[in-house]
N, C-alpha and C positions, 0 to 999 in steps of 0.2 A: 828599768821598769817595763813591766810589760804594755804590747802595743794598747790592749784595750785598755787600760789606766789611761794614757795618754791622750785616748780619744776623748776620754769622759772627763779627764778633768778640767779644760779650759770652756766648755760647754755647760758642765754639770754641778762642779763643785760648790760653784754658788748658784748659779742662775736654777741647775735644775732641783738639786736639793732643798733649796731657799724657795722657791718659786714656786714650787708643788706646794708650798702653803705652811706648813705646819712649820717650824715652829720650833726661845728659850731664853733663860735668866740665870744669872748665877744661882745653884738650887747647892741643896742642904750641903755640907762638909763636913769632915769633920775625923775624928779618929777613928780608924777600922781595926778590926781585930783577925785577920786571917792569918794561915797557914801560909809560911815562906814555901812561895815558888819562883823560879827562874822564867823570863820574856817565854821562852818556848812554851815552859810548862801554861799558860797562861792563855797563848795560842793554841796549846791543844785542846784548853780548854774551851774555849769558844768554837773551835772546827764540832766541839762533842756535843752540844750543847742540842738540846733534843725538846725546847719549850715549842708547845705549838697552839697553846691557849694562852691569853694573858691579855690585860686591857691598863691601861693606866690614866693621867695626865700629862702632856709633855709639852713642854715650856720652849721657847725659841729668841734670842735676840741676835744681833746683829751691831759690828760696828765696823762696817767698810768703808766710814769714810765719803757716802752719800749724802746727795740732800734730803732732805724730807719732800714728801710729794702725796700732798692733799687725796686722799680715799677717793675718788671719781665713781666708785664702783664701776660692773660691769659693760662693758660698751662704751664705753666714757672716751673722750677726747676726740680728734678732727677726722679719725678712721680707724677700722677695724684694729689696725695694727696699732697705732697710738694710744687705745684705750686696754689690746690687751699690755703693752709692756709698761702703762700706768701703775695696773693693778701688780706686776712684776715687781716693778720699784716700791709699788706701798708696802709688799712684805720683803722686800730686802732690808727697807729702814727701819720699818717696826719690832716691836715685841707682840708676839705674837702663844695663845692658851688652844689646845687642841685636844679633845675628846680620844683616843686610841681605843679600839677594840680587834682584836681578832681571833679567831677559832680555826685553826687550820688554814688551809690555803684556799679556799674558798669564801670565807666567810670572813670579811675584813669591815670596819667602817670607821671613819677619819670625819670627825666634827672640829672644825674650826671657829674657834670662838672670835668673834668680832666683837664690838663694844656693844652692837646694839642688834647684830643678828647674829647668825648661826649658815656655816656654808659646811655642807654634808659631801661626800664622796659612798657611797654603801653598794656593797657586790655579799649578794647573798645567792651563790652558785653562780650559775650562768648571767643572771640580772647584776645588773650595775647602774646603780640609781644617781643624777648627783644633780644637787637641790640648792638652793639660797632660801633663807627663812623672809628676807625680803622681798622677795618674789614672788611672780606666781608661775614659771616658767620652770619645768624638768625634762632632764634627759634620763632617754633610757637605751641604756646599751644590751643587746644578748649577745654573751661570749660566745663561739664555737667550742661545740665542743674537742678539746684534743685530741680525741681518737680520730675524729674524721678528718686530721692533716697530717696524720705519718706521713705520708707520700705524695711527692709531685702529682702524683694520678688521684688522687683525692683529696684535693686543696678546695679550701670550700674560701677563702680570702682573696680578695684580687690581688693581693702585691706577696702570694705564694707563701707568705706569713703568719705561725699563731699569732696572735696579739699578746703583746704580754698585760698580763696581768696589774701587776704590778704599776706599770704606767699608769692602766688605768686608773685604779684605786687609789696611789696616790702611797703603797707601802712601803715606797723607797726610800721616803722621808721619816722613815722613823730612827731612832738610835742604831736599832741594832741592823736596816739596809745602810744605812748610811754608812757604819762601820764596815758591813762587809765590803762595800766598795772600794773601802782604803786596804785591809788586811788582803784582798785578793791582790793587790798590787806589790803588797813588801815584795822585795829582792834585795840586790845589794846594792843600789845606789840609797836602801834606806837603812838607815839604823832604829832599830827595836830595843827601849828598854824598859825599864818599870819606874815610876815613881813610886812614894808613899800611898799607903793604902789611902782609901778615899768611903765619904760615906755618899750615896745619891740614894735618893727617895727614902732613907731608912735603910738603906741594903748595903752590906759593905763588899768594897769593891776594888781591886786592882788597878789600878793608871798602868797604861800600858802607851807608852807613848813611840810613836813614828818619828820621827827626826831625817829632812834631806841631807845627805851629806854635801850637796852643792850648795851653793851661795850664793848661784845664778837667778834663783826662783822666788817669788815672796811671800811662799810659805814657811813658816819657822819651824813648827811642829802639829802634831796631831795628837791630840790625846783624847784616849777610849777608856773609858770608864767600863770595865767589865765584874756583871754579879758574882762576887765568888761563890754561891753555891747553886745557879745556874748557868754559868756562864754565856748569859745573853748581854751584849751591851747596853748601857743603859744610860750612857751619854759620850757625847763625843764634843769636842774642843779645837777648834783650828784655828792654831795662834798666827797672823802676820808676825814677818820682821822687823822688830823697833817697835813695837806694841804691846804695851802691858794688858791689856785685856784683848780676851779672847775676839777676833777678828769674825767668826759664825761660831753659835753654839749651839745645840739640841740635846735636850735632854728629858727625863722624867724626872716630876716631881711629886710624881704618887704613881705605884707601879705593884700589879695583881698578879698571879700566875693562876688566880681560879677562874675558870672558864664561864666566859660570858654568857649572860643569860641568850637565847636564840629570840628575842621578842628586838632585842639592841638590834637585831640585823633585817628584822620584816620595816618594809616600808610600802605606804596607800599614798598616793599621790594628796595633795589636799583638797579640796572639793573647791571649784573652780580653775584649778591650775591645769595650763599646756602644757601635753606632753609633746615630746618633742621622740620619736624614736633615730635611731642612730646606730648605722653599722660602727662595727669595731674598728675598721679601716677608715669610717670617716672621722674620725677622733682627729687623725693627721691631715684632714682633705684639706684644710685653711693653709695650711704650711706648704704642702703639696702645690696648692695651686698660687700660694703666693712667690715661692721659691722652685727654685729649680732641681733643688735634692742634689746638686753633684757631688760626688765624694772631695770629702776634706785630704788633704794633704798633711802628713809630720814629717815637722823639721826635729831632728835628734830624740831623743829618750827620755826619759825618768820626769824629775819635779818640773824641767825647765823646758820642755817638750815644745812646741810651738805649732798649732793646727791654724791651716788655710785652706780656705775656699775659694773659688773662682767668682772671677765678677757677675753679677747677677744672681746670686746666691741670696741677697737680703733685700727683702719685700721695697718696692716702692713706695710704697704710704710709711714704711716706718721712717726709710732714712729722713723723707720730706717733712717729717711732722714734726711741730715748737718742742714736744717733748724731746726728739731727737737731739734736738739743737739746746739743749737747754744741759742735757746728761753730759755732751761730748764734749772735747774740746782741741781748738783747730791748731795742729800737727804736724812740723813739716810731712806732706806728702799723703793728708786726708784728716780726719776724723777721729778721737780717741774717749775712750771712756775706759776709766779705770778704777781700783777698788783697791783697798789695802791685799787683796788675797788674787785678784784675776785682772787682766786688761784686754782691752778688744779695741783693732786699730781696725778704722773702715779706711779704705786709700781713696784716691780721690779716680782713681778708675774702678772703683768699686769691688775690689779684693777684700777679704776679711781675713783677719791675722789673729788670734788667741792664743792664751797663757797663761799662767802663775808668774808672771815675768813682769818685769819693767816694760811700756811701751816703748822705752829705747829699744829695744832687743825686738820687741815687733818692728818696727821703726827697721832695723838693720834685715832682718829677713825680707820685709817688701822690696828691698833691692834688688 
């Protein structure tokens, strides 16, 4: 598998995909009625796939295997760090409804439905607004524009970087980012085939599933629910091993191809609310200054990959804080928190060890 798979999945599969917020439930099934194609045919369809408007609802649940951890909201708990990987855990355990809109690559907006409020993400061009309806506190981002960072000689970002997008906005949690992050990864340590057709949102759809061929890893399979007559994905499925239900899921549960109205994308701050403005680059200034960014380290390839970092890599207030100690549990040779799908071994010299793996297997690389 290739390197960038590797890097993202012990990192991203769940914490960043899950954690950006959005969002799923078992949603509609049922009999579909397409045209026989073969895994390739299927892929090619999705590489062709040419949607650049579309809005729906998209649905999210989770069963890794956690505990439940009481909504604190924002800033919540004994420091920075402890309130934000609160608010991380409450959407890893939840079920969680989310608003989608988008209009091209500019024009994105992601509403998160809470029980009792609303947390917005909205980039309408260069502006990137993102709001709590509970609140009175917003941030505003202005992207750079592209053209003024083609070149070293005209970088207008201190860390020599466009910003991506995407991060910002929060579009990488939808069905169809989340797929491309697995389909860019197939090689041959995975196997590609199709199940039974499928229905989601109303739309009938291909099961196109991923399968490791190892048995080193704790991921069982991946299944991508692809539209058969746009072929955009429209839900994705990542089973654990030894688990009858899906282990993270995301999907749509009511899904548009006609282009959203442009009123969904303006936003006026609401009268009385701080704004807060905010380079593109300080998005990451908290992690920046709480960590030390040194480049992670892989151990082998494909599902069972293993990424470390060096000591000093993980914020002070987080390892120190009840929530820490409450998630982890003590391990020959440090700290471990794990999940039906991912495991993270903290050592007790402060090494960080990640994977799709059994904590044994981090356990054996901190050696």
């Amino acid at each position: 598998m290739k390197r960038r798979w590797v890097r993202w999945l012990p990192a991203a599969v769940v914490p960043v995909a899950i954690a950006a917020g959005v969002i799923v439930a078992p949603l509609a099934a049922g009999a579909a009625d397409l045209p026989s194609k073969t895994p390739d045919d299927v892929l090619r369809l999705v590489a062709s796939s040419d949607v650049k408007a579309f809005s729906g609802t998209v649905e999210q649940s989770s069963d890794l295997g956690l505990p439940s951890i009481p909504s604190t909201g924002p800033g919540a708990g004994s420091g920075s760090g402890s309130g934000d990987a609160a608010s991380v855990i409450e959407l890893l355990t939840g079920d969680h409804t989310a608003k989608v809109y988008v209009d091209g690559p500019s024009k994105q907006r992601l509403q998160v439905l809470d029980q009792l409020a609303e947390r917005d993400v909205i980039r309408n061009g260069s502006d990137v607004w993102l709001y709590t309806s509970t609140g009175t506190k917003v941030t505003h981002v202005t992207l750079p524009d592209r053209s003024l960072v083609k070149s070293p000689d005209n970088v207008k970002t201190p860390d020599n970087k466009q910003p991506d997008p995407d991060a910002t906005t929060g579009a990488a949690t939808t069905p169809s980012q989340l797929a491309q992050r697995f389909l860019t990864a197939v090689d041959p340590s995975t196997s590609v085939t199709l199940g039974d057709p499928v229905k989601v949102a109303g739309r009938d759809a291909y099961d196109l599933v991923l399968t490791p061929k190892t048995d080193a890893t704790l991921v069982g399979s991946v299944s991508i629910a692809v539209d058969g007559t746009t072929g955009i994905p429209l839900r994705v499925q990542v089973d654990a091993r030894g688990q009858s239900t899906p282990a993270f899921e995301v999907g749509f549960s009511e899904f548009s191809t006609a282009t959203p109205s442009a009123s969904v994308f303006a936003f006026t701050p609401p009268k009385g609310a701080t704004v807060t403005e905010q380079s593109p680059s300080g998005l990451g200034e908290k992690k920046a200054q709480a960590g030390t960014h040194q480049k992670p380290t892989v151990t082998g390839s494909g599902w069972d990959a293993i990424v470390s970092v060096p000591a000093g890599s993980v914020p002070a207030d987080l390892t120190s804080s009840p929530l820490f100690g409450q998630l982890t549990t003590a391990v020959d040779g440090g700290r471990a928190f794990s999940t039906s799908l991912v495991s993270v071994l903290v050592t007790d010299d402060g090494r960080v060890f990640a994977g799709a793996v059994p904590v044994s297997a981090l356990q054996a690389a901190a050696r």
